[in-house]
N, C-alpha and C positions, 0 to 999 in steps of 0.2 A: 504493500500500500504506500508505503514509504516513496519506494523508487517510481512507481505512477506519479504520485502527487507532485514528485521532485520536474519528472520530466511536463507533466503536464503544467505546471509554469511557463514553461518555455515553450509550449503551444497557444496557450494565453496570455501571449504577446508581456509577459513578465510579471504575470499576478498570478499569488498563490492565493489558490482555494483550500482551507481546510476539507479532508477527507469528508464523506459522508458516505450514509449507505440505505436510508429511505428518503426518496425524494417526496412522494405523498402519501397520504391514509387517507381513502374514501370510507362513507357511509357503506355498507354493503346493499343496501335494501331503498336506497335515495334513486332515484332514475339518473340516467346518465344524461338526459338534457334537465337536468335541475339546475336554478342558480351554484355556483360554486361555492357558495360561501353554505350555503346548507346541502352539498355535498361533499364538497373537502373538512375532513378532520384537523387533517395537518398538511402542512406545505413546507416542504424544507427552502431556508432563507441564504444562500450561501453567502458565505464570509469570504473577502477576499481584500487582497491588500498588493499592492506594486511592491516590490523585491526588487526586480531588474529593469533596467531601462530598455525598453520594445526594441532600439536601435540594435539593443546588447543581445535581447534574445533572438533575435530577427538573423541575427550573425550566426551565432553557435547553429540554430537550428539549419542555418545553411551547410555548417559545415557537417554537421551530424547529418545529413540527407545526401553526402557523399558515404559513408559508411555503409546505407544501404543501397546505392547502386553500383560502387565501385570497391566499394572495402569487407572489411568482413562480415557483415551483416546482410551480403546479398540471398543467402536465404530467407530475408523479410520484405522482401520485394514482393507488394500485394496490386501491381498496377496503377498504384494512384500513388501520388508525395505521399513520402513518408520519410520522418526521421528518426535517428535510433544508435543505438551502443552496446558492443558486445561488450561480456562483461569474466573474465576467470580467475577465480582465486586460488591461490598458489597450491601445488600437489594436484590440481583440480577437484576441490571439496566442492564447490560452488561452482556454479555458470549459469550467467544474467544473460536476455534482451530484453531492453526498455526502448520502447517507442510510441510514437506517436504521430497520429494524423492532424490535421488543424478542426478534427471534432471529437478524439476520442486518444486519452494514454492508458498504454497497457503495459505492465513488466511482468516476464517469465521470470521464474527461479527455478534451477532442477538440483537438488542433494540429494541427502539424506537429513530427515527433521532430526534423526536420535544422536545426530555428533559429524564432526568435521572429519568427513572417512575419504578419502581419495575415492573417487569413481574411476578411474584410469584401471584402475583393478576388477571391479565390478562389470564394466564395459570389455575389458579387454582389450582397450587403444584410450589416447587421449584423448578429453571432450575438452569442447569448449565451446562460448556462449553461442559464435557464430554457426557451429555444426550440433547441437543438442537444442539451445534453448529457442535460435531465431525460428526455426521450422515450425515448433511448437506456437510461435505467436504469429506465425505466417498464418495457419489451419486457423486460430482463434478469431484473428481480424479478418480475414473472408467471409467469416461469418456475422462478424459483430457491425461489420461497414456496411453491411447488406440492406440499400435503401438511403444508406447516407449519399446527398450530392457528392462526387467529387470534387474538391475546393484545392486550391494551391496556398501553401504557404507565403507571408507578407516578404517582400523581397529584402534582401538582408543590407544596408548602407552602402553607397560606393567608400572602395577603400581609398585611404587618405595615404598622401605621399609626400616624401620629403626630399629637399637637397641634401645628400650625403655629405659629410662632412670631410678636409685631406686629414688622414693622420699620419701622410708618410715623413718620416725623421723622429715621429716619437716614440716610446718604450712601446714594446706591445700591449702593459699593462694600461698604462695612460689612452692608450689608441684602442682598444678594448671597451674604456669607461665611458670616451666620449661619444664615441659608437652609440653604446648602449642609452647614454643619455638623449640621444639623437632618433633611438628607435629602432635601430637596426641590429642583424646578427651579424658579430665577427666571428671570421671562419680564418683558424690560423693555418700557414703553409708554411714549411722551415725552408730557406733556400741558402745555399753557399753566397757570402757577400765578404766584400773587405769592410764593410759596416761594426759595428761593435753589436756583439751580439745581444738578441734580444731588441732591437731595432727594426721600425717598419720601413721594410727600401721600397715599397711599392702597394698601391691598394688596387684593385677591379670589385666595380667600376669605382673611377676614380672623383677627386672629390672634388663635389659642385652636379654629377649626376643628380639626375630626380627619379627616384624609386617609389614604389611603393611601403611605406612602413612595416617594418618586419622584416624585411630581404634582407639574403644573405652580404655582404660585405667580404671577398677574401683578403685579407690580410699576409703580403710575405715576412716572411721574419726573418732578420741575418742569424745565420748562426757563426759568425765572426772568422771564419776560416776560409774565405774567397781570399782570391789575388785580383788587385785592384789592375783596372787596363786602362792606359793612356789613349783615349779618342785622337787619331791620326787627322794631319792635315791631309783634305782629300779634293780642294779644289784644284783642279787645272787637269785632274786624272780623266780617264777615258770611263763612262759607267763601269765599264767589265773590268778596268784595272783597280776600281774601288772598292767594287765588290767583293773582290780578290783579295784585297788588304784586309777588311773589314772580317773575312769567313775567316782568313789566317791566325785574327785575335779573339775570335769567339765571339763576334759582334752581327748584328743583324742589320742589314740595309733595308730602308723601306726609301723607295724610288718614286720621287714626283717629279714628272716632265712640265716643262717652264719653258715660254714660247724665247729665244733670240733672235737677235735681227742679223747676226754676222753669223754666216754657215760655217764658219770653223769653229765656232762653240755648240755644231749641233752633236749631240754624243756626250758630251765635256760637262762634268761636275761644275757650278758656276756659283753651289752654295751647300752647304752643310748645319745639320743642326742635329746635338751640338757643334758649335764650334772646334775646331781643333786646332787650337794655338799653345799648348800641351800645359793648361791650367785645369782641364777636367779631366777625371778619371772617373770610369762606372765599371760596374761589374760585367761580368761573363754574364753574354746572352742579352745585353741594353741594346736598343734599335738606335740606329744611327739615320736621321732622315737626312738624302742628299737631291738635291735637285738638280738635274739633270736636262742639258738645253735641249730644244725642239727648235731647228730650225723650216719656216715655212717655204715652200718651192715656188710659192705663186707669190710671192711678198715682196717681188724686185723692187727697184727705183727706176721711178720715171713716168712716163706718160701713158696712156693706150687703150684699150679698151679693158674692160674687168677681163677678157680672156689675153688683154697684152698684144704689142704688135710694136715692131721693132722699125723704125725710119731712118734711113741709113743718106748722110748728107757728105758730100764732099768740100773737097774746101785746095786752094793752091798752097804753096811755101808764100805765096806773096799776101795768103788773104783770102779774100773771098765769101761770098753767101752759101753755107752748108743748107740744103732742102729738106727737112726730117719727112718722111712721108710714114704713114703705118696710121690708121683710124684716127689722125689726129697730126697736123701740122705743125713744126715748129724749123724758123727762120730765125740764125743767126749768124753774126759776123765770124767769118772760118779765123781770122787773127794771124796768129804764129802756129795754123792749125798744121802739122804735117802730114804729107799725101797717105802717109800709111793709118792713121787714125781713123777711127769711124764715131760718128755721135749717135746716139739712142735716146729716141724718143719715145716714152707712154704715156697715152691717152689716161688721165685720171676720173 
């Protein structure tokens, strides 16, 4: 009765009802269309009172309604919402389900009433709440819902989320507290670092993220016995030759292409981060971002049409009017031009 009344709160959006067990007393001998009041003797008055806040029960009951479609209580699966919790106690003397609909809580118990005897022995295999007791309220509420609408449980709050907080450089104990004062689970990893142990070198995801409240947080931890690596200077190198450097120290490149205007820096590192001007050092396995020029083909200088078109003018050693021709006309003084030069004009 206990474990009914307990769950049936939480079907009543967070108000317990005291137990009861006669709801009326009729006259026996009154007609059934008589005033009520000269044919009820007694009318139970329930007592009830808010316990839990509706947002609060509204949650659990959600999450107890995974238990019976996904967890161990699938054998209480009556075709309509239902929520519920297996339940074993140690040696297995006992085994609970307690559930409920949004009209009706029921709890199974299966022992022995004369003392706390292991059933594991009596059965012949282990029991437990979800394979002994669910079945048993599976058959009961089949019966007992028989006639009741099907009704859905009140949707449980959108969950609330937060900006994670960085605690990488501080203790793991310190970065732990703040965590937890923030709402979140730290999840500790030990990694090789030249850090001093017990140090956070690194958090996923990191901080300034927005999670949801509750999620996990991994935390790496030095455990003081890395060898620290010098980030190399790597601009002017070819991608492939930096790469090469980079895999050589235990370091990881991550490659962004970056547009240039001069094509002998397409290929060519043109920046790095970090820096390597040999003031940082990180551990084995830090990514090294390096950017990496892109030069465009269609990006000339000069005149022509969007697809280009090239006007080729002459000119004397003494001078002269060069004639650019190509989708676009340009005329100018040939100067000190020499016979061997050509001009190029683009239409812009």
């Amino acid at each position: 009765m206990d474990m009914a009344a307990a769950f049936g709160t939480l079907a009543n959006d967070g108000r317990r009802c005291n137990a009861w067990a006669v709801r009326r007393v009729e006259f026996a001998n009154v007609p059934k269309d008589a005033p009520k009041d000269e044919r009820v003797l007694y009318q139970h008055q329930p007592e009830c009172e808010q316990v839990i806040k509706p947002e609060i029960a509204h949650l659990v009951t959600a999450m107890l309604q995974r238990v019976v479609c996904c967890g161990t209580g699938t054998a209480a699966n009556i075709g309509r919402p239902v929520a519920g919790k297996t339940g074993t106690a140690q040696d297995y003397t006992n085994v609970y389900f307690a559930g409920y609909t949004p009209q009706v809580s029921t709890a199974v118990w299966v022992g022995f009433p004369n003392g706390q005897i292991p059933m594991d022995t009596y059965y012949g295999r282990s029991v437990f709440g979800g394979t002994v007791a669910a079945p048993i309220w599976h058959d009961f509420m089949v019966k007992a819902m028989a006639g009741f609408p099907v009704e859905g449980f009140e949707a449980p709050p959108p969950p609330e989320s937060g900006s994670v907080p960085s605690v990488v450089g501080l203790s793991i104990e310190e970065a732990e507290k703040k965590l937890a004062n923030a709402n979140f689970t730290p999840i500790r990893e030990g990694v090789h670092s030249f850090e001093p142990a017990g140090t956070v070198v690194s958090q996923a995801p990191g901080g300034g993220a927005r999670l949801r409240l509750g999620s996990a947080v991994t935390l790496r931890v030095s455990d003081g016995k890395g060898e620290p690596v010098e980030i190399p200077r790597l601009t002017g190198l070819t991608q492939a030759e930096a790469m090469r450097r980079l895999e050589r120290l235990g370091l990881v490149a991550a490659v962004e292409r970056v547009p240039v205007d001069d094509k002998h820096l397409d290929g060519i590192v043109v920046d790095q981060s970090p820096i390597g001007d040999g003031s940082k050092v990180v551990n084995v396995g830090a990514t090294v971002t390096i950017d990496v020029g892109a030069f465009d083909q269609d990006s000339g200088n000069g005149g022509g049409t969007d697809e280009g078109g090239n006007g080729n003018g002459g000119g004397t050693d003494e001078g002269g009017n060069g004639n650019g021709d190509g989708n676009g006309n340009g005329d100018g003084d040939g100067g000190e031009a020499l016979p061997s030069e050509t001009f190029f004009a683009r239409a812009i």
